[in-house]
PyMOL Python script that loads the backbone (N, CA, C, O; Angstrom):
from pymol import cmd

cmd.read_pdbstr("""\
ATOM      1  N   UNK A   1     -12.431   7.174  -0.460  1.00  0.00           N
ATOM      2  CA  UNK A   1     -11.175   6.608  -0.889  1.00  0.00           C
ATOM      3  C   UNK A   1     -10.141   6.802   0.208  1.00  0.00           C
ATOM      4  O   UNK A   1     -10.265   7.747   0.986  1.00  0.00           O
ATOM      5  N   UNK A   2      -9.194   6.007   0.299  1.00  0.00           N
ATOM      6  CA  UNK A   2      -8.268   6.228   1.246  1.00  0.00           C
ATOM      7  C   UNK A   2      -6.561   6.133   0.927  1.00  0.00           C
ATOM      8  O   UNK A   2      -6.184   5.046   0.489  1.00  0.00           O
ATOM      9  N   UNK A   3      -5.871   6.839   1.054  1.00  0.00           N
ATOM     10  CA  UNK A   3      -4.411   6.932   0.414  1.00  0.00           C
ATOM     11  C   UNK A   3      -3.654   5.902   1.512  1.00  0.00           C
ATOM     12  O   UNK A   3      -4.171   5.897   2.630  1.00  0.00           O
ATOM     13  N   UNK A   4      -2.837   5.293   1.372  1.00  0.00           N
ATOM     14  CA  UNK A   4      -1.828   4.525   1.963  1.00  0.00           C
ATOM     15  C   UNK A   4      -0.241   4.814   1.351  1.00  0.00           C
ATOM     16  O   UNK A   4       0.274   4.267   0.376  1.00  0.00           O
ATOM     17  N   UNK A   5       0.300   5.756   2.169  1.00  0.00           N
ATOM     18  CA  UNK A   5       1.632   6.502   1.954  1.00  0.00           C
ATOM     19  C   UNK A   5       2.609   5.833   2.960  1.00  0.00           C
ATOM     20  O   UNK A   5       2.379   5.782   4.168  1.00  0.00           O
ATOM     21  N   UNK A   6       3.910   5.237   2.261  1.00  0.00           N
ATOM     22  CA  UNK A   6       5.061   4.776   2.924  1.00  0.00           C
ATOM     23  C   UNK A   6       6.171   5.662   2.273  1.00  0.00           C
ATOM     24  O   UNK A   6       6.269   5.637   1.046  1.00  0.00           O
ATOM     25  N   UNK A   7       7.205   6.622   3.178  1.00  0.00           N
ATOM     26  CA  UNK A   7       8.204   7.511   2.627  1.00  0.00           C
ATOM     27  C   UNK A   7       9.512   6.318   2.252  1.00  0.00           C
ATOM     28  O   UNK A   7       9.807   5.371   2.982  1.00  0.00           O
ATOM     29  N   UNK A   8       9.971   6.558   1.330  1.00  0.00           N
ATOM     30  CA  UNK A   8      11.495   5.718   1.274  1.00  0.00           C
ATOM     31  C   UNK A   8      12.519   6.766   0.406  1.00  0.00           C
ATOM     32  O   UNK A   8      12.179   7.780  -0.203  1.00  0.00           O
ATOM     33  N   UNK A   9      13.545   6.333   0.514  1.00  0.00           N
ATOM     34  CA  UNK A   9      14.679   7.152   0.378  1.00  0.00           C
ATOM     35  C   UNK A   9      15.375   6.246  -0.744  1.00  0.00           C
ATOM     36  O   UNK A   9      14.952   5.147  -1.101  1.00  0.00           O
ATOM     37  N   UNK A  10      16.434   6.847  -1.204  1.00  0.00           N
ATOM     38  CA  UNK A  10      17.431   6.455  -2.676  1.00  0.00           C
ATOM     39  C   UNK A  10      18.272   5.034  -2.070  1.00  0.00           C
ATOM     40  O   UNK A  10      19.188   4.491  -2.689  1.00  0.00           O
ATOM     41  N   UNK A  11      17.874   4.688  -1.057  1.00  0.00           N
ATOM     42  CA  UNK A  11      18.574   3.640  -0.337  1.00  0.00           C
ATOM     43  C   UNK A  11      17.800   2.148  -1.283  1.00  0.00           C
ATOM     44  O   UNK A  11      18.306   1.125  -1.744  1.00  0.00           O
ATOM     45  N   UNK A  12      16.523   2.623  -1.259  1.00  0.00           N
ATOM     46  CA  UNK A  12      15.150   1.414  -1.503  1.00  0.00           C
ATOM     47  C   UNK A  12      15.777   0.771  -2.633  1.00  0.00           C
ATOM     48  O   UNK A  12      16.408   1.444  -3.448  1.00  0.00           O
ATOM     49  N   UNK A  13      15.637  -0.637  -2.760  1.00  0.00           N
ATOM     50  CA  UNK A  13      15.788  -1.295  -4.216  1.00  0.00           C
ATOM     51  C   UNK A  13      14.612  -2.122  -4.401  1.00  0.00           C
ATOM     52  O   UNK A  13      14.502  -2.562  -5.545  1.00  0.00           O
ATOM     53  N   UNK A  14      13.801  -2.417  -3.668  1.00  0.00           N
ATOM     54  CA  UNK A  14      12.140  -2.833  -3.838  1.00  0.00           C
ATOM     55  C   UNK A  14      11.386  -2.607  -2.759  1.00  0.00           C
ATOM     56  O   UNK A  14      11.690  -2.848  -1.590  1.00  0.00           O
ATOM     57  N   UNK A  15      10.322  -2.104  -3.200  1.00  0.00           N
ATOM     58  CA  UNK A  15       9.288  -1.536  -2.493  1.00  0.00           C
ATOM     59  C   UNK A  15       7.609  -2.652  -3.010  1.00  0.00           C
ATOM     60  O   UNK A  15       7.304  -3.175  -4.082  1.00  0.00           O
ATOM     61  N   UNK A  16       6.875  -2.608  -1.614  1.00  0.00           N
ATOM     62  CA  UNK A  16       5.712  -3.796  -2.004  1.00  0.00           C
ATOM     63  C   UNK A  16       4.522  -3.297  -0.892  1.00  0.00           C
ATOM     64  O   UNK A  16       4.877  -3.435   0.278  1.00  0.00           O
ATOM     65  N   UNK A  17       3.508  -2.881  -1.044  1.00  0.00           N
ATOM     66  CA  UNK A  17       2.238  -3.132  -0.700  1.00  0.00           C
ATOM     67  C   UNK A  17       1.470  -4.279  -0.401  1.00  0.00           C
ATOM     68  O   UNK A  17       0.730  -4.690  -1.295  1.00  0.00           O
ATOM     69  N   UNK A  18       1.489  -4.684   0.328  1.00  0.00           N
ATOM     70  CA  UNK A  18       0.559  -5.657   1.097  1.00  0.00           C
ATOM     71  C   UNK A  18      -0.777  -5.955   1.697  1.00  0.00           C
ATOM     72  O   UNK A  18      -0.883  -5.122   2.597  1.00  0.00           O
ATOM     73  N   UNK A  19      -1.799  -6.658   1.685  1.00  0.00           N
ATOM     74  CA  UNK A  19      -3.333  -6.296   2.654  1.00  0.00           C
ATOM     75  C   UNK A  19      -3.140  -7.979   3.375  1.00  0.00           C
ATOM     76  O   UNK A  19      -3.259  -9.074   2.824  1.00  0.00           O
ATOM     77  N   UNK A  20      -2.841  -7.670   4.639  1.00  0.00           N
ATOM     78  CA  UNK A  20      -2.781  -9.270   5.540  1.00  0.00           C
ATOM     79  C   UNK A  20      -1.582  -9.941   4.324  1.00  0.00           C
ATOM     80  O   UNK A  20      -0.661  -9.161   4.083  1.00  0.00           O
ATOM     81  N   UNK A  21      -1.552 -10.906   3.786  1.00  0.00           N
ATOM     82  CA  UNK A  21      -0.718 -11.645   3.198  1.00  0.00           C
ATOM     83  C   UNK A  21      -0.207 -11.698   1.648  1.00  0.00           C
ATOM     84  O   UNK A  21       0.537 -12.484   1.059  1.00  0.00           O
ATOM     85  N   UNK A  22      -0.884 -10.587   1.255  1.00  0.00           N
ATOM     86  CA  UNK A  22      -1.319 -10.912   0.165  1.00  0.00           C
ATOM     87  C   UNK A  22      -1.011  -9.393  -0.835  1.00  0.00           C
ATOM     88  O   UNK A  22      -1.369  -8.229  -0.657  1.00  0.00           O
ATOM     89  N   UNK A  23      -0.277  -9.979  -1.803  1.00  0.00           N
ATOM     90  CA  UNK A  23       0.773  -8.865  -2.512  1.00  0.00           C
ATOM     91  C   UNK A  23      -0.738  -7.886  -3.086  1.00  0.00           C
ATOM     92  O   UNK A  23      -1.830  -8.316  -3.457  1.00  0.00           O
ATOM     93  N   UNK A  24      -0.334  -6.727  -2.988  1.00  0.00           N
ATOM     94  CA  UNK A  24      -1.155  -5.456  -3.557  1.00  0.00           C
ATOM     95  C   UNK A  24      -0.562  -5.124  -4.615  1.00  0.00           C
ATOM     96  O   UNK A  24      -1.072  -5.604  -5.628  1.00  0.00           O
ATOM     97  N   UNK A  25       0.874  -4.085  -4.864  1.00  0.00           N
ATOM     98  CA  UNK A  25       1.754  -3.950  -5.470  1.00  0.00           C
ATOM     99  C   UNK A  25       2.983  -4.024  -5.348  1.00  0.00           C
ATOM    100  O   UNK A  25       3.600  -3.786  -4.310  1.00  0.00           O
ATOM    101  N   UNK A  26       3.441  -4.354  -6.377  1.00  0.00           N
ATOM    102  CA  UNK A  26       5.330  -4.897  -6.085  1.00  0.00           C
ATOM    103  C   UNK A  26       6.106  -3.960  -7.402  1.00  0.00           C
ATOM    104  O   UNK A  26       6.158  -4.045  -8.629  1.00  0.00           O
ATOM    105  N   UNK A  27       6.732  -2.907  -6.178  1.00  0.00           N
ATOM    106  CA  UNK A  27       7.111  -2.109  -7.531  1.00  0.00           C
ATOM    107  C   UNK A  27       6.140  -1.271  -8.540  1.00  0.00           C
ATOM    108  O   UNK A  27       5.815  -0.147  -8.158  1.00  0.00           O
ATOM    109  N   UNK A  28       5.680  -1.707  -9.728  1.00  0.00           N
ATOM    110  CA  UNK A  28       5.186  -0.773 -10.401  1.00  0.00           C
ATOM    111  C   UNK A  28       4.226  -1.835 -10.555  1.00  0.00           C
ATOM    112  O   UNK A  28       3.079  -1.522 -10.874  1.00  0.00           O
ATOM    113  N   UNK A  29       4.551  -3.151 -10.359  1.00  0.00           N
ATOM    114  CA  UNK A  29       3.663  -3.955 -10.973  1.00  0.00           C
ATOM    115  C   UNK A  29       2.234  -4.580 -10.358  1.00  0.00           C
ATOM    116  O   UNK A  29       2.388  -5.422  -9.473  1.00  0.00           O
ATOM    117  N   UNK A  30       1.027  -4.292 -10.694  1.00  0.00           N
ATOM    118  CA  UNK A  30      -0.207  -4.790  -9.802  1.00  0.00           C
ATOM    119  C   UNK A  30      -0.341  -6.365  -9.760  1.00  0.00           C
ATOM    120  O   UNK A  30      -0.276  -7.138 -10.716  1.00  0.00           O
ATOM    121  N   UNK A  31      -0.598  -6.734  -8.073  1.00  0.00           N
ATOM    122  CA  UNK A  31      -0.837  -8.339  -8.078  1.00  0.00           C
ATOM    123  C   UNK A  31      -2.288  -8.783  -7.744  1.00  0.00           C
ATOM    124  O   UNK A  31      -2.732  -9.931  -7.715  1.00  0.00           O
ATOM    125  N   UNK A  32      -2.877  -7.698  -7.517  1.00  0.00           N
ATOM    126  CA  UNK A  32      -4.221  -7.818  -7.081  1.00  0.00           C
ATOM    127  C   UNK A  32      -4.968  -7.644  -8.093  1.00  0.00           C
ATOM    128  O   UNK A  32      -4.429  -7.000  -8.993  1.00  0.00           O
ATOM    129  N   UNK A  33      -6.627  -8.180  -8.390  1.00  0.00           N
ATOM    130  CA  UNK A  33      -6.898  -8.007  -9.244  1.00  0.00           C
ATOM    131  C   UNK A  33      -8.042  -6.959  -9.214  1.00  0.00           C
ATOM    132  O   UNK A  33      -8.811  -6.905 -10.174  1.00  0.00           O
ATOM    133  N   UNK A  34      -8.218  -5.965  -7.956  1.00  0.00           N
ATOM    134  CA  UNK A  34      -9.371  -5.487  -7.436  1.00  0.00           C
ATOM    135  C   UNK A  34      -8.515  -4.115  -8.254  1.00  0.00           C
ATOM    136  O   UNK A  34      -7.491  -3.432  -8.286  1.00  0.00           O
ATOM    137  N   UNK A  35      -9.831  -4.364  -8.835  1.00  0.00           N
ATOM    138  CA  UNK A  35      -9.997  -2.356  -9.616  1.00  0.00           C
ATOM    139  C   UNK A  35      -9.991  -1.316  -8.903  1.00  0.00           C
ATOM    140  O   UNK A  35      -9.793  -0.334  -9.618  1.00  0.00           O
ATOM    141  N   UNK A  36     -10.124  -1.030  -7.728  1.00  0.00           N
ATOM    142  CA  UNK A  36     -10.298   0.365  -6.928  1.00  0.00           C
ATOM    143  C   UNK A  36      -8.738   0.285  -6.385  1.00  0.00           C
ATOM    144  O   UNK A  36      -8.270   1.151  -5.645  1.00  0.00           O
ATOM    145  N   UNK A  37      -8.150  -0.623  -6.750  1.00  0.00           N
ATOM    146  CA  UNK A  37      -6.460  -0.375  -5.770  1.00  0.00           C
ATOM    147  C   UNK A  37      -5.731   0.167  -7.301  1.00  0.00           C
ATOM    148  O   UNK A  37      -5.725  -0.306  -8.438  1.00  0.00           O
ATOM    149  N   UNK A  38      -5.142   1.394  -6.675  1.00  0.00           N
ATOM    150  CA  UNK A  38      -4.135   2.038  -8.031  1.00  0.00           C
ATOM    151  C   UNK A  38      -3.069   2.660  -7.194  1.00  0.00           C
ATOM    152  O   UNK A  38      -3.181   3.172  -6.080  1.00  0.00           O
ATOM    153  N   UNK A  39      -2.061   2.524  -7.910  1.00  0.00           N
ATOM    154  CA  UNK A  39      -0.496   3.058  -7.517  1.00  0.00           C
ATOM    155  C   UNK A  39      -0.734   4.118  -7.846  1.00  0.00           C
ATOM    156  O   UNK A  39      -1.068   4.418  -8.992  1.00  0.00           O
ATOM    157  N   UNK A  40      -0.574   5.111  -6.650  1.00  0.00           N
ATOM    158  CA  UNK A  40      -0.320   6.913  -6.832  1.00  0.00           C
ATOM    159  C   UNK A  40       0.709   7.371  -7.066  1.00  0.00           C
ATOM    160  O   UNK A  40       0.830   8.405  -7.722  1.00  0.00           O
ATOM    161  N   UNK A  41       1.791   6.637  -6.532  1.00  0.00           N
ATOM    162  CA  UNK A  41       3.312   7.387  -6.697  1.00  0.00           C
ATOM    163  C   UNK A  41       4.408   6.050  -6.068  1.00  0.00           C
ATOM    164  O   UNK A  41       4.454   5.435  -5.003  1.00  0.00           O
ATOM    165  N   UNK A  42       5.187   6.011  -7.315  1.00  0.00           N
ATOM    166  CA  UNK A  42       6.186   5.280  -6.655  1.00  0.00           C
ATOM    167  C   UNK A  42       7.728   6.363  -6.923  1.00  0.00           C
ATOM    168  O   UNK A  42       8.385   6.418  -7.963  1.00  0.00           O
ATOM    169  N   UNK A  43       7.808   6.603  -6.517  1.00  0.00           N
ATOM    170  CA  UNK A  43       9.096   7.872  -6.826  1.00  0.00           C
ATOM    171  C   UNK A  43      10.472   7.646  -5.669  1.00  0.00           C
ATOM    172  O   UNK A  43      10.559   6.725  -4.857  1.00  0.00           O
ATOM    173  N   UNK A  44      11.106   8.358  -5.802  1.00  0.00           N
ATOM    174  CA  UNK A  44      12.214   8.680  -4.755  1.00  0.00           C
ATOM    175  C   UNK A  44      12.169   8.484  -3.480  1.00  0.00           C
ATOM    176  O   UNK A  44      12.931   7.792  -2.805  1.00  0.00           O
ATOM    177  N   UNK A  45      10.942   9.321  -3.027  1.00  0.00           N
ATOM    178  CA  UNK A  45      10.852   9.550  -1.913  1.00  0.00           C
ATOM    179  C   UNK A  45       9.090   9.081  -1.475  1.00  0.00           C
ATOM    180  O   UNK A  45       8.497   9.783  -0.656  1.00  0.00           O
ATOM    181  N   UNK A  46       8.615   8.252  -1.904  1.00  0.00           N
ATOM    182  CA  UNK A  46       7.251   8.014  -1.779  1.00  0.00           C
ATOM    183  C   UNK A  46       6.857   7.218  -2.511  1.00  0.00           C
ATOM    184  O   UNK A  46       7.046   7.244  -3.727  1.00  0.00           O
ATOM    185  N   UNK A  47       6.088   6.160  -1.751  1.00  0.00           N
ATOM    186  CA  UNK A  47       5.319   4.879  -2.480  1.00  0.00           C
ATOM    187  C   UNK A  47       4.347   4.637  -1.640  1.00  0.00           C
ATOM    188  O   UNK A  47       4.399   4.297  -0.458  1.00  0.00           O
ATOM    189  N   UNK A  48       2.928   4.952  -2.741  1.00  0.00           N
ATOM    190  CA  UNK A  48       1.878   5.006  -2.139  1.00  0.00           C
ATOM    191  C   UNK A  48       0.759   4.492  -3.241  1.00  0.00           C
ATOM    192  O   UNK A  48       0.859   4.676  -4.455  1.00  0.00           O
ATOM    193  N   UNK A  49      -0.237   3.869  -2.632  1.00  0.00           N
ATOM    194  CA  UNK A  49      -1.248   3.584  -2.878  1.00  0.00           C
ATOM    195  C   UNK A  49      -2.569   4.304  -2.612  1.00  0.00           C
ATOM    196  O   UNK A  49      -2.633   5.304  -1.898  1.00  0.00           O
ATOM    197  N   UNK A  50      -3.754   3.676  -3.299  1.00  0.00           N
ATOM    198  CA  UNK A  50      -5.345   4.249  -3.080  1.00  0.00           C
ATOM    199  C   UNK A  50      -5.711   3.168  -3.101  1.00  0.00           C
ATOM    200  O   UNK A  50      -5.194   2.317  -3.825  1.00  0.00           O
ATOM    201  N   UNK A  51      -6.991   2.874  -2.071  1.00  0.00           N
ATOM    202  CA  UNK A  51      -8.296   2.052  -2.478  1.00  0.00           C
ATOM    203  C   UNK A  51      -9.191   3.105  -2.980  1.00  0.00           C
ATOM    204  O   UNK A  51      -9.146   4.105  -2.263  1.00  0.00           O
ATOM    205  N   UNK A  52     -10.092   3.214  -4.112  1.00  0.00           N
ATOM    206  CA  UNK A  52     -11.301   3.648  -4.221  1.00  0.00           C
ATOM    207  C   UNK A  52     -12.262   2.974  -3.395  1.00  0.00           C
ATOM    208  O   UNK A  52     -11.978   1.861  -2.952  1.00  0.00           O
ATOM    209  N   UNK A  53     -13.486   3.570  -3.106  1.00  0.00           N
ATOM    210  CA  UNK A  53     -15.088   3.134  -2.624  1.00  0.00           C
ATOM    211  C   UNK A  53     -14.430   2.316  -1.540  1.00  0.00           C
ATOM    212  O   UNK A  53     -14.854   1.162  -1.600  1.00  0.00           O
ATOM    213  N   UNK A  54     -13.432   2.508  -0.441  1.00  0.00           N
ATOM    214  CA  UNK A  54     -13.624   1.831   0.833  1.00  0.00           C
ATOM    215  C   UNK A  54     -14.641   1.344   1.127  1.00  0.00           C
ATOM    216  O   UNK A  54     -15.605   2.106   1.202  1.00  0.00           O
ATOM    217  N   UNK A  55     -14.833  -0.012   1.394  1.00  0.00           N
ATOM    218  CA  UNK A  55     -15.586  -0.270   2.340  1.00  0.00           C
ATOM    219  C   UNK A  55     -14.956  -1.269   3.261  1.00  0.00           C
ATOM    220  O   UNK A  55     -13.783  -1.634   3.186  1.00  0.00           O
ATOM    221  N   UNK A  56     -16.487  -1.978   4.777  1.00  0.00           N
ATOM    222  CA  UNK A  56     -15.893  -2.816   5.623  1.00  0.00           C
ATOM    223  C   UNK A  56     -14.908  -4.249   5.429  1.00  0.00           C
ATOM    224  O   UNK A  56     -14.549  -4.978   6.354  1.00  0.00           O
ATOM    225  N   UNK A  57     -14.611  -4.415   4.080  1.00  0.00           N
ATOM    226  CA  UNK A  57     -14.241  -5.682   3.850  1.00  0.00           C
ATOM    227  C   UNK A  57     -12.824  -5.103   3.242  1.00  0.00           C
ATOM    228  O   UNK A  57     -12.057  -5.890   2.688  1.00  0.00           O
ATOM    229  N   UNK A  58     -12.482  -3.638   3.367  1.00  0.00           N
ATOM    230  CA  UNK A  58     -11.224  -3.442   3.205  1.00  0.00           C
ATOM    231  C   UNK A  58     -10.716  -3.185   4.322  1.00  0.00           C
ATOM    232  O   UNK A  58      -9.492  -3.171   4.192  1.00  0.00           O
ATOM    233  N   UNK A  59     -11.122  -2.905   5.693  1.00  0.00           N
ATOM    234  CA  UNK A  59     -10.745  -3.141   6.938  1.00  0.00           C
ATOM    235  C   UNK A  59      -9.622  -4.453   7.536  1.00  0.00           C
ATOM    236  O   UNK A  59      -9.833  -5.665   7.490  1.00  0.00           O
ATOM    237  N   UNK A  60      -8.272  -3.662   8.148  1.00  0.00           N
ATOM    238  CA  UNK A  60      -7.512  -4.818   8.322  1.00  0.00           C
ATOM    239  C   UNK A  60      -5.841  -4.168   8.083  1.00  0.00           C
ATOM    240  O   UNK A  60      -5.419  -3.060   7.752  1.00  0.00           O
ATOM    241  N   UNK A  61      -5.313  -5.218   8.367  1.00  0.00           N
ATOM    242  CA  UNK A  61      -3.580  -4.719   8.479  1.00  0.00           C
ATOM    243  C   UNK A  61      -2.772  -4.658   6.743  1.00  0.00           C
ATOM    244  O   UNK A  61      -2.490  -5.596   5.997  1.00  0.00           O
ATOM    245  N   UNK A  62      -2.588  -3.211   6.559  1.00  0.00           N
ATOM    246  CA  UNK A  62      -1.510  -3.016   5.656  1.00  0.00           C
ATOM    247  C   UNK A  62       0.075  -2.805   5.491  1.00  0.00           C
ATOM    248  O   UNK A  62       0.586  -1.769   5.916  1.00  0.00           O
ATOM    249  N   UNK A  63       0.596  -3.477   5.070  1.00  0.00           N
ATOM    250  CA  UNK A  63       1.821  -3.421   5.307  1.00  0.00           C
ATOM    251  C   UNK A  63       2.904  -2.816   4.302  1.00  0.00           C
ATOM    252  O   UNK A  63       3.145  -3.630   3.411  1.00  0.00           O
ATOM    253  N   UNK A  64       3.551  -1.758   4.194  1.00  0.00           N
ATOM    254  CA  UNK A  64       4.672  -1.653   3.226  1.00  0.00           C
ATOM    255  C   UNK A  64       6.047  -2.246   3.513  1.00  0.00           C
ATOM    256  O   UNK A  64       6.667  -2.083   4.563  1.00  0.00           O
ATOM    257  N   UNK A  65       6.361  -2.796   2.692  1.00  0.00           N
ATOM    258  CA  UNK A  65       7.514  -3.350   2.499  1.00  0.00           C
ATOM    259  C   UNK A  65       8.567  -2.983   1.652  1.00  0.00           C
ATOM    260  O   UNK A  65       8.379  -2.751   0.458  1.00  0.00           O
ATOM    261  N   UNK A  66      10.291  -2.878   2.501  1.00  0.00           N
ATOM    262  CA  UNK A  66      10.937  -2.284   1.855  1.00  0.00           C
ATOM    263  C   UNK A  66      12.150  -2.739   1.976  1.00  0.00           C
ATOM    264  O   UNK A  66      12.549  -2.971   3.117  1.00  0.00           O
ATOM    265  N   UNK A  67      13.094  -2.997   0.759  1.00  0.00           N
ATOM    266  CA  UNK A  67      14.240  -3.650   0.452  1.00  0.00           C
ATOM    267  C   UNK A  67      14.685  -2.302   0.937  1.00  0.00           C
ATOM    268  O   UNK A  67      14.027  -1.273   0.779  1.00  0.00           O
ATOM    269  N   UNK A  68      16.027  -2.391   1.633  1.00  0.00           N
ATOM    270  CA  UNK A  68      17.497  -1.213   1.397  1.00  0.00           C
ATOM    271  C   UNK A  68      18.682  -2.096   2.138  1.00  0.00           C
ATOM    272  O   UNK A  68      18.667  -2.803   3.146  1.00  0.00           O
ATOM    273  N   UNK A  69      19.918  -1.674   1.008  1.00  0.00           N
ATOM    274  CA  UNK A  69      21.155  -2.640   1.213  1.00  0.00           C
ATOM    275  C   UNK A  69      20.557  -4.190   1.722  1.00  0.00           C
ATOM    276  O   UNK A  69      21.049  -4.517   2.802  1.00  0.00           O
ATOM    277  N   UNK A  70      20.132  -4.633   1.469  1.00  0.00           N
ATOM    278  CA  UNK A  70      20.292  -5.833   1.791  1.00  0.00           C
ATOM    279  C   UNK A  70      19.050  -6.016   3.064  1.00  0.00           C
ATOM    280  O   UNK A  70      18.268  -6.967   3.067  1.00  0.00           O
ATOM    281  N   UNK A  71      19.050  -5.122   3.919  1.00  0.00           N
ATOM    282  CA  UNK A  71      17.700  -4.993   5.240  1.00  0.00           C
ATOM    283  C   UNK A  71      16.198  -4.898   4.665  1.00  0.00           C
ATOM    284  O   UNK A  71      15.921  -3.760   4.286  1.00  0.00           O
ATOM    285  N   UNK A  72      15.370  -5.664   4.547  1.00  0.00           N
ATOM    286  CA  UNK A  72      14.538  -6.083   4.587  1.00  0.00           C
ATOM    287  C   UNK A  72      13.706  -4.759   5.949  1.00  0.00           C
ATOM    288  O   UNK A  72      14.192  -4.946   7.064  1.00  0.00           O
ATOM    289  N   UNK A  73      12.560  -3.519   5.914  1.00  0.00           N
ATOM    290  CA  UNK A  73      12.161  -3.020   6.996  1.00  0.00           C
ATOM    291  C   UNK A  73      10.132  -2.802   6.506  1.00  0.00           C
ATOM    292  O   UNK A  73       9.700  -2.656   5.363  1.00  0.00           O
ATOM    293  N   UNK A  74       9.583  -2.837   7.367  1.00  0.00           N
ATOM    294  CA  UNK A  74       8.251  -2.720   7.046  1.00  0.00           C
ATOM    295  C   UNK A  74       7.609  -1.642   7.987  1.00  0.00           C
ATOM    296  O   UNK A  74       7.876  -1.411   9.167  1.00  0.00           O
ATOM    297  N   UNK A  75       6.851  -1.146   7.302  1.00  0.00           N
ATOM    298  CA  UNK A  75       5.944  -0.165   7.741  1.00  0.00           C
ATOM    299  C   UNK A  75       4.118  -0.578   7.980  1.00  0.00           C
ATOM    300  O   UNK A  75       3.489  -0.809   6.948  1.00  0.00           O
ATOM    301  N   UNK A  76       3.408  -0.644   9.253  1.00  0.00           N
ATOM    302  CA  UNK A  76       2.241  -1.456   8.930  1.00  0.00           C
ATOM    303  C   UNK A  76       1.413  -0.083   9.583  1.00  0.00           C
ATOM    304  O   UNK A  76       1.922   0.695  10.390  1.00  0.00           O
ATOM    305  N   UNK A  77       0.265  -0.001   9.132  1.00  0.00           N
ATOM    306  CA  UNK A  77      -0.597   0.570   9.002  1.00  0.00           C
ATOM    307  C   UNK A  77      -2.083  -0.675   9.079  1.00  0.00           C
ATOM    308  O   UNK A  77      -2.207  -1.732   8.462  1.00  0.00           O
ATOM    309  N   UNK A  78      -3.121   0.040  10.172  1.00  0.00           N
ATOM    310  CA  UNK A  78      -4.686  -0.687  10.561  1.00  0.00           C
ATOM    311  C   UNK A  78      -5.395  -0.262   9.945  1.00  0.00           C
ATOM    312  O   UNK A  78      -6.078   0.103  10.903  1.00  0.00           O
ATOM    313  N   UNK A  79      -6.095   0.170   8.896  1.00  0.00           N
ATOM    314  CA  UNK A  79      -7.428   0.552   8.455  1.00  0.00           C
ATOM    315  C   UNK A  79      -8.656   0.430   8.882  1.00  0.00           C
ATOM    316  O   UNK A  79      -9.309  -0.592   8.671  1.00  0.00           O
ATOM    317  N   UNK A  80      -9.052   1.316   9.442  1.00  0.00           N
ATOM    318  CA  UNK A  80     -10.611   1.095  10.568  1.00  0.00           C
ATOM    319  C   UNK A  80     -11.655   1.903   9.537  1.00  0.00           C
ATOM    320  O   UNK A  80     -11.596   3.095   9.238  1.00  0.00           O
ATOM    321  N   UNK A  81     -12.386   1.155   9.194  1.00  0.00           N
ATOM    322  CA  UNK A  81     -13.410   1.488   8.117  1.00  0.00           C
ATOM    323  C   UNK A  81     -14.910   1.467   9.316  1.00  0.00           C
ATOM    324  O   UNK A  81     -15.456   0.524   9.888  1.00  0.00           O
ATOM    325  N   UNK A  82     -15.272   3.369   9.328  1.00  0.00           N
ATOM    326  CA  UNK A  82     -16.432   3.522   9.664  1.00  0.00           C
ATOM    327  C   UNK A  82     -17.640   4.154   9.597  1.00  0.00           C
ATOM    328  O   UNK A  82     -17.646   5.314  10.011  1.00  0.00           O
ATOM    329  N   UNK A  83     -18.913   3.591   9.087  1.00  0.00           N
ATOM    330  CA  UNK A  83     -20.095   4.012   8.806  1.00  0.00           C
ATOM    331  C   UNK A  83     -19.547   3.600   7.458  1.00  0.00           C
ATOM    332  O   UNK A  83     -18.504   3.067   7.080  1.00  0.00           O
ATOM    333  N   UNK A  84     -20.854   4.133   6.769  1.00  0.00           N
ATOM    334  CA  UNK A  84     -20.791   4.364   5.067  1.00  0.00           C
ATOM    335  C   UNK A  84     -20.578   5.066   4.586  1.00  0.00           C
ATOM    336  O   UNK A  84     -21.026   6.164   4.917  1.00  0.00           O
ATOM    337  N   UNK A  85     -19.603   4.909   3.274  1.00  0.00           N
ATOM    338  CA  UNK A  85     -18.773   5.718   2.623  1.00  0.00           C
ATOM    339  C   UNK A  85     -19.654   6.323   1.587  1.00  0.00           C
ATOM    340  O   UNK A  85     -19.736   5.859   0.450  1.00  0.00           O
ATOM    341  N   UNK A  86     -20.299   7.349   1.992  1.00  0.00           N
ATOM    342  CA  UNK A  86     -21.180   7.909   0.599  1.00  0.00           C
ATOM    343  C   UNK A  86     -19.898   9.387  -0.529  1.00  0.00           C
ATOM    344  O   UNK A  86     -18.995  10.062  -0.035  1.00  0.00           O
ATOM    345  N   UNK A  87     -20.261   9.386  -1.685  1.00  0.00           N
ATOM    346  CA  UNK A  87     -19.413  10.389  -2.379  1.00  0.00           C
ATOM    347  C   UNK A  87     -20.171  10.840  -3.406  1.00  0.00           C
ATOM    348  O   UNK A  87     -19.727  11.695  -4.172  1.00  0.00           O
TER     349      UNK A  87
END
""", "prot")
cmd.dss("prot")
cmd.show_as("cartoon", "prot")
cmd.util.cbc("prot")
cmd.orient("prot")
């Protein structure tokens, strides 16, 4: 499994998870329909995600996205998925 952590501050008024183009979570709310992606924490100071059972086809650019005052700022993160994920 792999955690995907973006820090934000009391500034944030929306926060969004991304994989390439394509909404993950927005806020509290899930847009994806893949079962192994779950919201770990959306709080104060932290908004973060999990994939369960990584594998190579979750490889690729993640992006957090974050409203404050009005500025629009993103945080991107590569996921390099290697060998097999046994657990």
């Amino acid at each position: 499994m792999e955690h995907l952590r973006c820090s934000v501050d009391n500034r944030v008024t929306r926060v969004a998870w991304l994989n390439r183009s394509s909404i993950l979570y927005a806020g509290n709310d899930k847009w994806c329909l893949d079962p192994r992606v779950v919201l770990l924490a959306n709080t104060k100071t932290q908004y973060s995600i999990q994939i369960q059972d990584v594998d190579v086809y979750d490889e690729g650019p993640y992006t957090c996205s974050v409203q404050t005052d009005n500025h629009p700022k993103t945080a991107r993160v590569h996921l390099i998925v290697q060998g097999n994920q046994a657990n």
